[in-house]
Each structure stands twice: as structure tokens, then as C-alpha cells.
C-alpha positions in Angstrom: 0.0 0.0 0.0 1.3 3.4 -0.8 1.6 6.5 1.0 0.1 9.6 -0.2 2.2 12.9 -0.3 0.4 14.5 2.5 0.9 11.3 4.6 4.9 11.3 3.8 4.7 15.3 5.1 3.2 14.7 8.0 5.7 11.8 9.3 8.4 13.7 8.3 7.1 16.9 10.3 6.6 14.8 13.3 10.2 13.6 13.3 11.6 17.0 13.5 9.4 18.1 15.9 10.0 15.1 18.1 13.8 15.3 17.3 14.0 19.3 18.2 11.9 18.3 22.0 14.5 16.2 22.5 18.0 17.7 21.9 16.7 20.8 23.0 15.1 19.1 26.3 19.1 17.5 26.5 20.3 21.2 26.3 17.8 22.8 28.7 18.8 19.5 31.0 22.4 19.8 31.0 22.5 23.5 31.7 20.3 23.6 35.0 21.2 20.4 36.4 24.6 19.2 37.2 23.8 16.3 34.6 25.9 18.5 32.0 29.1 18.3 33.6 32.4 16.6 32.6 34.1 13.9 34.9 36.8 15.7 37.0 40.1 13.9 37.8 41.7 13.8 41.7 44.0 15.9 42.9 47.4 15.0 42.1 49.6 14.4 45.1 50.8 17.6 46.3 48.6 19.5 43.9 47.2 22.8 45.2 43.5 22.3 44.3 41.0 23.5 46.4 37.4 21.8 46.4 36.1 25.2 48.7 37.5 27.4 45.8 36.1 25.0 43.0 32.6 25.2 45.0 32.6 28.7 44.9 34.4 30.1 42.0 32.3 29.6 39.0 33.0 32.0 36.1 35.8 34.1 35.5 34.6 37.1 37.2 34.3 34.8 40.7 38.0 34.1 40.2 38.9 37.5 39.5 37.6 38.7 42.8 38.8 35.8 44.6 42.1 36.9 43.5 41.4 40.6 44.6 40.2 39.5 48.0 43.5 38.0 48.4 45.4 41.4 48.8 44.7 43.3 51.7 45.7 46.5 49.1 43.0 47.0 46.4 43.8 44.9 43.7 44.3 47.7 41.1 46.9 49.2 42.4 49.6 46.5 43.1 52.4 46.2 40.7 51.7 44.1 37.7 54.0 41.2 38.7 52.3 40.7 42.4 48.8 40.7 40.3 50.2 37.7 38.3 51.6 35.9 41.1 48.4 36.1 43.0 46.2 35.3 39.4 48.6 32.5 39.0 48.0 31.0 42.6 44.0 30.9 42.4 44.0 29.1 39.1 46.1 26.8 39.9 43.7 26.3 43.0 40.6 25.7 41.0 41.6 22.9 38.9 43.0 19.4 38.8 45.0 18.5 36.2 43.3 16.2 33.9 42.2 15.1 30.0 38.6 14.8 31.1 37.3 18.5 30.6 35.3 17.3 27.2 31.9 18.6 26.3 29.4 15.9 27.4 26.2 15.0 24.8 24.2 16.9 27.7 27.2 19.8 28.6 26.4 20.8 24.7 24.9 18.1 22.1 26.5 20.3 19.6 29.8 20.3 19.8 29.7 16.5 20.9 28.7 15.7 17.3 30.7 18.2 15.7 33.8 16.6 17.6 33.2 13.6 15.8 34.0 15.1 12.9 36.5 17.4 13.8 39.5 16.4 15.8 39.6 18.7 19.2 36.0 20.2 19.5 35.0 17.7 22.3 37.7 20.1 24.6 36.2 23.1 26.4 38.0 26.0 25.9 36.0 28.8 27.0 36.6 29.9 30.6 33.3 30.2 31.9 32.3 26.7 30.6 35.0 25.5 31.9 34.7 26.6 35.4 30.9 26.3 35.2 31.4 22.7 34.4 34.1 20.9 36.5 37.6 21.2 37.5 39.7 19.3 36.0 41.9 20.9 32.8 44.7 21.0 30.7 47.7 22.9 30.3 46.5 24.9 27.3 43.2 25.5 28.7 44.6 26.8 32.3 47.1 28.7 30.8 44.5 30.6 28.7 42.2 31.2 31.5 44.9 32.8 33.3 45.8 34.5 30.1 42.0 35.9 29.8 42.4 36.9 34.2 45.7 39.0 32.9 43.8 40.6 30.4 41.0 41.4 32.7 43.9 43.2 35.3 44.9 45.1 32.6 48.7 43.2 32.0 48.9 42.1 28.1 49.3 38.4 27.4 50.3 35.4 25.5 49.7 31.7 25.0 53.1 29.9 24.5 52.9 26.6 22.8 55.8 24.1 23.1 56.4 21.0 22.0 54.1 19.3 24.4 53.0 21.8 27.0 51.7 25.5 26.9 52.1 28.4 29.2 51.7 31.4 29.2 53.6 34.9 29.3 52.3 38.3 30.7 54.4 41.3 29.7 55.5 44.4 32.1 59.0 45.8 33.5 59.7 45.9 29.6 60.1 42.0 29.0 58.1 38.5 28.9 57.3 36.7 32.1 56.2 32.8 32.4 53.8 31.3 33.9 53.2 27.7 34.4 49.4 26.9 36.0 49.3 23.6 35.8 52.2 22.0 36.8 52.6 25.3 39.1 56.0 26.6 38.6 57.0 30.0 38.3 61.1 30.2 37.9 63.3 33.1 38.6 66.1 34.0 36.1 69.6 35.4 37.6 68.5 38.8 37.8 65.6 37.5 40.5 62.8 38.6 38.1 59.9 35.5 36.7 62.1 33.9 33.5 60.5 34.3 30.2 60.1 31.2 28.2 63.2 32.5 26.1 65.6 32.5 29.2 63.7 28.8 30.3 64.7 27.3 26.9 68.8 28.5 27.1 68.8 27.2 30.7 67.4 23.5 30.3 69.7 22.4 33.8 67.4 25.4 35.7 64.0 24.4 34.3 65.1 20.5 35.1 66.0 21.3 38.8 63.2 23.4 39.0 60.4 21.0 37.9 62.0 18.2 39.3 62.0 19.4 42.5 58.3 20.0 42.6 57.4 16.8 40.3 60.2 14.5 40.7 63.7 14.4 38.3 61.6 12.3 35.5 59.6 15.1 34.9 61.9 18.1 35.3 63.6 16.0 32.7 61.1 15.7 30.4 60.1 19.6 30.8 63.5 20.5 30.4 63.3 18.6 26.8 59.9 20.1 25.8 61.3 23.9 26.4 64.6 23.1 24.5 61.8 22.5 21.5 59.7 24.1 19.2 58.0 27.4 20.6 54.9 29.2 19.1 53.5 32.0 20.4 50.0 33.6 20.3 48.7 36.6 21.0 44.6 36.7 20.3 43.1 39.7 19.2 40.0 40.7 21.6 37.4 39.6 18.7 38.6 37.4 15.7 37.0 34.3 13.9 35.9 31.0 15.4 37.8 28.9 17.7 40.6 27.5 15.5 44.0 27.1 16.6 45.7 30.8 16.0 42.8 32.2 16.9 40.4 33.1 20.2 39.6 29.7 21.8 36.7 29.6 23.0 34.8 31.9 20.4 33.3 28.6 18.8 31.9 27.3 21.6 30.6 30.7 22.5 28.2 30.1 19.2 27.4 27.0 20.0 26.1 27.9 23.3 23.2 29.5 21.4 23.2 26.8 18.8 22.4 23.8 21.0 19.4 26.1 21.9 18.1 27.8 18.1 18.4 24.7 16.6 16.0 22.4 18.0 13.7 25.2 18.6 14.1 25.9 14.5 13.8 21.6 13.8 10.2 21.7 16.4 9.2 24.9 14.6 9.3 23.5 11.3 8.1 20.2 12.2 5.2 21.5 13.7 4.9 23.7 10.5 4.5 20.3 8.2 2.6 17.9 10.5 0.0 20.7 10.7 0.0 21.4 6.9 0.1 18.2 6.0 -3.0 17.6 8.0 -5.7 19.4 6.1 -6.5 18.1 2.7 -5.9 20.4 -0.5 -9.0 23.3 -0.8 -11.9 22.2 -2.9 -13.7 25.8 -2.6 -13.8 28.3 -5.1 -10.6 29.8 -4.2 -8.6 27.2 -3.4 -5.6 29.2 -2.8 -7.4 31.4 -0.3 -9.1 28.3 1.6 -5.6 26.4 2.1 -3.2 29.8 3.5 -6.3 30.2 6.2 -5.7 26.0 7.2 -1.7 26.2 7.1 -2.1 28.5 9.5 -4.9 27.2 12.0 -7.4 30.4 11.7 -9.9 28.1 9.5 -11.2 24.6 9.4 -13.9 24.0 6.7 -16.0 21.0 8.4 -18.6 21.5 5.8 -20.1 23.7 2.7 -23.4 23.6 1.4 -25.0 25.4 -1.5 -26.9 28.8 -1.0 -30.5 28.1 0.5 -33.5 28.8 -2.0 -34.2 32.2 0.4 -30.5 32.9 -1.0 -28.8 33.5 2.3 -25.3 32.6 2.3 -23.4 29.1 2.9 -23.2 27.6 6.2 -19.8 27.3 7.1 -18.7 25.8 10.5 -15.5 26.9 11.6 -13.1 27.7 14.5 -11.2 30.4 15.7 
């Protein structure tokens, strides 16, 4: 048995409409109940996470004032490398290192499919997600939150890729300054002032000791090797394209945040749209056209239509409003 066109509509307009419920049910579920969030990893041993801090610091602007109630001098006006120190010290507070801060089907149904397709997309890269979500991160996505918390202090910024780790460097005093969040080392060079990457990478013996001394020799080895490697640096513009690597991260997900919302509200739309055209059966009146834009939109059901009576008053038409 065949199925008429009308018949083909209809099932078609009921799929998107159940389909756009769902994900956007999923979305609506994952942002007001803790059902959206990533798994976070344990602390490491020795690790300075704090679970009070990760309770309470939420967004970036809770962690910016955490930082500022930290100094018993307003925040604005301490010098820019005592604002770094104490910006470096509450991030590396609010997170446990770990691989686990990935977008969840519920945290965004979005970027979980897209990350199927595109390598790195599962990764949460915005700040506010991030914190919003969990506490676990990695090195590039601590290092750009503190890089977004320098910003916000006023001290310009950059993210430092190496050869497997990233940091980050804030500028003042006229040079570069590095700053490690997650594996939480911050190195002095021989003039007493924070190394930049540059001086880390001509004094491997430094960065080994250093590292080694808060993580064990293997890994102040291994550090050592990474900052004798290739170095890139980035500096993001305040607005740029999507989140693609040398630009914003973060500006991707940003869009998606809406998307995970206009999309199944656009899919139930339109599949409300078809089941309901689909419904009514093509006009049969004398303007046809006329008869079926009043049904596609719900203001007219014709139940019935009867010639005019022999006292020639008009039709009887039954409708509903």
C-alpha cells in the first residue's frame, strides 16, 4: 500500500518536531542540572587544588575577585607582577590536572557531534564553561584562563605553545614573564625577576631542577626537553573568527552555546509547520488558494459547505477560531 504525499509530510514533520523536544530538552537538562558536567580527575599528590575554591568560583569574574580579596591593598593598584603571582596562585587552585574537561552529549549536544568530525571540539576551551562545568583541565586551557584573568587586570598576554605543553607569558617591566598553571612553577632567572620562556629554553639544567624538584627528576627531565623544543606564540586579538587554533579559543563554543538552543527550537518549529500542513487536505472551494493559507495556519477549518439556501442566504460554514 502506498503512502500519499500528504501522509509522507506529515511523518516527516513529526520527526523534527519530536527530534528538536529532544536535543533541546538534553540542552535545557544539561544547563540547570549538574547532569551537564564533565568527569573531573583527583587531585594529584601535592597539587594545590582547592574543592572550597572550586565550589565557589564559578565564572571568570568569581575568580577574579577571589584573586582581589587576596590582597589586603585593592587589587588595582599592586604592581603588575604581584597581580600575576596572586592570578597564577587561584587558578592553579581551581583545577585538577586532567584530559577529562570534554563537552558531554548533555554539557552541549553540539559540539559533541561536531567533535566527531572534527578532531579537538569535544575540549572546552571557554573559561566560563570551563569553570561552570568541573575542575579538571589541561595545560593549554589553564594557561588561557589565566591568560584571559591578565587581560582582565589590565597586563597584556600570551599563550606559548611548546612542544608538548603550553604556558603562558604576561608582559610588564619591559620583557616577557612565564607562567606555568598547571604544573605550578613559576622560575626566577639570575636577575631574580619570573624567567620568560626564552631564558627557560637557554637554561634546560634550571628548568630540570626546577620542575624536578616539585614533580620528581623524570619530569623536570622531560620539561626541560619540551622547552629546549619548538616554541609558538600567540597573541589573540580581543574579537577574531571561530575557535581554530591561532585564533580566540573559546569563540566557537561561545556560538554553539546559542546553537544547542536555536536549533531544536528551529527543527520543532518546522516540524510543527509540516505535521499541521500536512493535516488538512488540498481546498476544494472556489478559491482554493485562499481556503488552504487560512488552514496552514490554523485560523480556518472548513468541516462543511453547502450550496446557498432557495431564500438565497449565504453558505453555512462551520469553523473555528
Amino acid at each position: 500500500m502506498g503512502f500519499s504525499t500528504g501522509s509522507l509530510t506529515r511523518a516527516a514533520g513529526i520527526a523534527l518536531l519530536v527530534l528538536g523536544v529532544a536535543l533541546l530538552a538534553s540542552a535545557l537538562l544539561g544547563r540547570w542540572t549538574g547532569l551537564g558536567r564533565y568527569p573531573s580527575c583527583p587531585p594529584r599528590t601535592g597539587e594545590r587544588f582547592s574543592p572550597a575554591l572550586a565550589a565557589r568560583a564559578t565564572t571568570l569574574d568569581d575568580l577574579y575577585l577571589e584573586a582581589g580579596a587576596r590582597s589586603s591593598a585593592p587589587f588595582e593598584t599592586l604592581v603588575p607582577e604581584r597581580k600575576m603571582l596572586i592570578l597564577d596562585e587561584v587558578v592553579s587552585e581551581r583545577f585538577t590536572h586532567g584530559a577529562l574537561s570534554e563537552y558531554t552529549f548533555l554539557g552541549n549536544w553540539l559540539f559533541r557531534a561536531a567533535g566527531r568530525y572534527r578532531k579537538g571540539n569535544l575540549h572546552i576551551e571557554d573559561p566560563d564553561t570551563l569553570l561552570r562545568l568541573g575542575h579538571s583541565a589541561l595545560c593549554d586551557e589553564v594557561s588561557f584562563l589565566l591568560y584571559r584573568l591578565a587581560e582582565k587586570a589590565g597586563i597584556p598576554a600570551r599563550h606559548v605553545f611548546l612542544d608538548g605543553h603550553v604556558v603562558m607569558e604576561a608582559s610588564y617591566g619591559g620583557a616577557w614573564h612565564a607562567f606555568d598553571p598547571d604544573l605550578e612553577v613559576v622560575l626566577k632567572d639570575d636577575s631574580g625577576a619570573i624567567a620568560s620562556v626564552a631564558w627557560l629554553r637557554a637554561n634546560p639544567e634550571r628548568v630540570r631542577a626546577a620542575y624536578g624538584a616539585r614533580w620528581g627528576d623524570d619530569t623536570g627531565k622531560r620539561v626541560a626537553a619540551i622547552f629546549s623544543g619548538e616554541i609558538q606564540y600567540l597573541a589573540y586579538p580581543r574579537e577574531t573568527g571561530l575557535g581554530v587554533k591561532g585564533q580566540r579559543p573559546g569563540r566557537a563554543e561561545r556560538f554553539a552555546a546559542w546553537g544547542q538552543y536555536a536549533i531544536p527550537l528551529a527543527l520543532a518549529i518546522l516540524g510543527a509547520g509540516l505535521a499541521r500542513i500536512s493535516h488538512h487536505p488540498p481546498a476544494t472551494s472556489a478559491d482554493p488558494g485562499m481556503s488552504t493559507a487560512f488552514r496552514s495556519i490554523g485560523l480556518l477549518d472548513v468541516v462543511s459547505t453547502t450550496p446557498a439556501s432557495p431564500s438565497g442566504r449565504a453558505p453555512c460554514i462551520h469553523a473555528r477560531l
